[in-house]
Structures are given as C-alpha cells and as structure tokens.
C-alpha positions in Angstrom: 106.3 -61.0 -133.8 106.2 -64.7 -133.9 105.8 -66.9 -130.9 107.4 -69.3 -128.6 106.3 -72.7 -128.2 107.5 -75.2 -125.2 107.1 -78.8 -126.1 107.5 -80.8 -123.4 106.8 -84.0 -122.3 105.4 -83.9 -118.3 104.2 -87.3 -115.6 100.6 -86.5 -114.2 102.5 -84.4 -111.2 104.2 -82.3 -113.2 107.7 -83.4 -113.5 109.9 -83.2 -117.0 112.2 -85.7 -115.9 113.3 -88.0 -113.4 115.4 -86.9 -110.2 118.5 -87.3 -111.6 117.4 -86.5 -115.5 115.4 -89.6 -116.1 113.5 -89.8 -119.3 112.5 -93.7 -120.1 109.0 -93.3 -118.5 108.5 -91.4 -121.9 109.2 -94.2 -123.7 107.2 -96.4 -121.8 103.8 -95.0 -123.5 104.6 -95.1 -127.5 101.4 -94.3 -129.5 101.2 -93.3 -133.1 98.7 -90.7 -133.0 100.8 -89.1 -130.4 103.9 -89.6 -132.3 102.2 -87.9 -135.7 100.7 -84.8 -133.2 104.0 -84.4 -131.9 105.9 -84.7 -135.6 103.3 -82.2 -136.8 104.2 -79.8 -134.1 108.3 -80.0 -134.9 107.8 -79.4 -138.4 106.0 -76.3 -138.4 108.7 -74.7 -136.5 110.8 -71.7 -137.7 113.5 -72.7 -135.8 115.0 -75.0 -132.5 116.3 -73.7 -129.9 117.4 -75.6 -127.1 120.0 -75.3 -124.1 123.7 -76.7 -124.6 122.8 -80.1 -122.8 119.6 -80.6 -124.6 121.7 -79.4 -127.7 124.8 -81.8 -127.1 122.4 -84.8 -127.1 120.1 -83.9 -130.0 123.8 -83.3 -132.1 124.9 -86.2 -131.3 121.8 -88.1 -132.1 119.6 -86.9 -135.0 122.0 -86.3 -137.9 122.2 -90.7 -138.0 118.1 -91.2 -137.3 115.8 -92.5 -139.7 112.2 -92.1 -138.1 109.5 -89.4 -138.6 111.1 -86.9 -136.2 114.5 -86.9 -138.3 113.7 -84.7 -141.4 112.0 -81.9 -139.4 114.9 -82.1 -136.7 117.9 -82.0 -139.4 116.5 -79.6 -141.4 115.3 -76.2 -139.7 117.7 -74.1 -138.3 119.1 -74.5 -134.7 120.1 -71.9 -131.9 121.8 -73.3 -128.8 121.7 -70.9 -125.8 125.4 -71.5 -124.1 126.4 -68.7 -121.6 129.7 -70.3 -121.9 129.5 -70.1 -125.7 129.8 -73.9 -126.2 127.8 -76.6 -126.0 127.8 -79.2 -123.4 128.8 -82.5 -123.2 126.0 -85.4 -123.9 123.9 -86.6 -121.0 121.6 -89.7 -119.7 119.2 -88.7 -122.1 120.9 -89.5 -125.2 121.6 -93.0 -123.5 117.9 -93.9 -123.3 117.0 -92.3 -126.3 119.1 -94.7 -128.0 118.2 -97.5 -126.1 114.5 -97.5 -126.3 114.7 -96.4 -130.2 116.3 -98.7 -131.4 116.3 -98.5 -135.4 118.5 -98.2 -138.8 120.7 -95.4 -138.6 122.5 -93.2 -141.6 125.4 -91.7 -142.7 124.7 -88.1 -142.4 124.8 -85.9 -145.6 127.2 -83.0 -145.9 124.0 -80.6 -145.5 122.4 -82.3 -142.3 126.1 -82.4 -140.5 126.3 -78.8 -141.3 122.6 -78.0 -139.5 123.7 -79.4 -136.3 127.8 -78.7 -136.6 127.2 -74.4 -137.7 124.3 -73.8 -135.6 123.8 -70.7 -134.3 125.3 -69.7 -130.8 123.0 -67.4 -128.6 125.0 -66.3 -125.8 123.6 -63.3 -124.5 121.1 -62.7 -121.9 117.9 -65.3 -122.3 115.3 -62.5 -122.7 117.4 -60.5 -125.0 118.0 -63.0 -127.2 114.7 -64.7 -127.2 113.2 -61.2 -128.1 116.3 -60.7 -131.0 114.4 -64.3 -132.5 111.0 -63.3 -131.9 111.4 -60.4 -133.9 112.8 -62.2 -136.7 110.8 -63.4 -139.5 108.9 -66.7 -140.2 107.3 -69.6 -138.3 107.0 -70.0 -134.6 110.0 -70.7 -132.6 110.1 -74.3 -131.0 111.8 -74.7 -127.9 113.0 -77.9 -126.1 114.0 -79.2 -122.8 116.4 -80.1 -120.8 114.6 -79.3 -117.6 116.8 -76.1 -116.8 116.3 -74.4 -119.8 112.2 -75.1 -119.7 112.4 -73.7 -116.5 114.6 -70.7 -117.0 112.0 -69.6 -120.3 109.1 -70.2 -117.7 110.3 -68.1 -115.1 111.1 -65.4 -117.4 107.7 -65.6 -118.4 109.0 -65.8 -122.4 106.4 -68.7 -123.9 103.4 -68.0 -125.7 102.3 -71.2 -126.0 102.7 -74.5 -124.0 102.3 -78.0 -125.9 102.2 -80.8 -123.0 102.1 -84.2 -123.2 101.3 -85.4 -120.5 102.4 -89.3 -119.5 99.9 -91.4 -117.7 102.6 -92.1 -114.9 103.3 -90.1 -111.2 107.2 -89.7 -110.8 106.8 -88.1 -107.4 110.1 -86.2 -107.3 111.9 -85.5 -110.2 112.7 -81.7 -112.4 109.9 -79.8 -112.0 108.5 -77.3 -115.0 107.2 -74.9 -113.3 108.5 -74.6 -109.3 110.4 -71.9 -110.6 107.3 -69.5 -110.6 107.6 -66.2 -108.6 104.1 -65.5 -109.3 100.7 -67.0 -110.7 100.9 -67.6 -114.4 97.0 -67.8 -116.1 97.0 -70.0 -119.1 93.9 -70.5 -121.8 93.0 -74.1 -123.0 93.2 -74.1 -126.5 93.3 -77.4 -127.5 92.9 -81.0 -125.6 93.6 -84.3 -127.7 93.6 -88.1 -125.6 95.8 -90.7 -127.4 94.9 -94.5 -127.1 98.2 -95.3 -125.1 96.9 -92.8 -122.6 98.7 -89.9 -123.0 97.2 -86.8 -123.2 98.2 -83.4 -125.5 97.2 -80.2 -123.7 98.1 -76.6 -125.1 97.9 -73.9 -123.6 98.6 -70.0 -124.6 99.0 -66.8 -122.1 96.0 -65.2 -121.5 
C-alpha cells in the first residue's frame, strides 16, 4: 500500500492561497535549498495527481519549462480528479506562475505532450479512487493543490504524509488547508529543515 503525500505551500497562518486564489507571496521568498528540497520531493513520486483546476494550469504550463521542476513534472504519470470528467479551464495561478518565472521555454516533445494530453481521468468518488491508486504498485503518490482539492483529501482524512512549506508571510484571510476538519487530526514531526530565505519545510505523517 503506498502513501499519499500533500505538498503544499502554506503563509504562517495557515492559508494555501490568497482570498481570491493568490499565489505570488510564494514567489516572493525564492531559495535554492528550498527549491532542490522541493525538486527532490516531486521526483520521487509514483505519480501526480491533482484537481482539474490545478491540472488545467500545470498542462498548460510545464510541457514548455526548462527549470529543475520540468523533468520530474513531464515525466511521471498524471491523474486528474474531474467529477465532470474534464479538466477545467486555466486560472490566476498559471498567470503568476508565468510572470514571476520568467525563463527559456521549449517546444514540447511528442512524449512530454502525450504525459499531460493522455492523462489519466479519475472520476469516481475521491476515496474510492484514491484507495484504487494506493493499492497500485510503486512510489508514493504526490498530490497538489488547488486549495479545494487539498482540502477535500484533508477532510477525507486520505494523506499520509504532509510536506509544508511554510512562507515567512501572514495573509490573514485567504483558502484555508485545514478549516475543513470535522474533527482533531494528530500529526507526528518527522522532519523540520529552515531555508536561508526564511522559509521553513515541515513534514508531518498520521500518527
């Protein structure tokens, strides 16, 4: 049975994004170190999974980059969750994204266009088909954000382990990871790493 890990990026007070979606206070912090911790935790994924927003924006985005998150992103297999059974159109996000990393692009090969263009479709309910992957062979299974999707694995109590990186800025309203909570959730430190920008990378696992 192989686990699922949340990687998200959260501000001091616990918010994944801005009140309407936000995301350039990420971008405001950029470190190295955290950059290579956070590479190092894409690529030993078995797979991405992602909602239809988050999906729409990442398809639209990574088959052209060039930086160190590009191979890892391109080449493991995708599942978008879309109760609708397509994916959504882009969003904010893919705006900033592009706008505060900036950098040479590429023409996408035949096999990277394919990744993104003939991935896999999870339709179903969300704990049915996160326990179909789980069962499935090979390395851990690396979710991302949007907000609503983090928040719908959360309160379904589905993560194993939770890989935060937390910003050195206070939003004060914004999406929320875990309001969602019908009841207490106890978590285990595992591992705590401080970055010279500030930023902080916590994990945690279920207890």
């Amino acid at each position: 049975m192989r686990d699922l890990i949340l990687k998200m990026s959260v501000s001091i007070d616990g918010f994944v994004g801005g009140p309407a979606g936000e995301l350039d206070w990420i971008f405001a912090t950029p470190d190295d170190r955290a950059t290579a911790w956070t590479v190092a935790s894409v690529s030993n994924a078995g797979v991405h999974v992602m909602g239809s927003r988050t999906f729409a924006d990442m398809a639209a985005y990574w088959p052209t980059a060039t930086g160190p998150f590009a191979a890892p992103m391109n080449d493991i297999p995708k599942v978008v969750f879309a109760r609708g059974g397509a994916p959504a159109a882009t969003t904010r996000a893919l705006e900033q994204a592009r706008q505060h990393s900036p950098g040479p692009t590429a023409e996408p090969t035949a096999r990277v266009a394919a990744s993104w263009r003939d991935a896999r479709v999870a339709a179903g309910p969300l704990a049915d088909e996160v326990a179909r992957l789980k069962a499935e062979p090979g390395q851990p299974i690396f979710a991302h954000g949007g907000s609503l999707f983090a928040q719908s694995l959360v309160r379904a109590d589905l993560v194993d382990e939770y890989r935060l990186l937390v910003h050195p800025v206070a939003l004060g309203r914004g999406k929320p990871l875990f309001a969602s909570l019908d009841a207490r959730r106890d978590l285990a430190l595992v591992d705590l790493q401080r970055f010279d920008a500030g930023t902080v990378a916590l994990v945690y696992r279920r207890r």
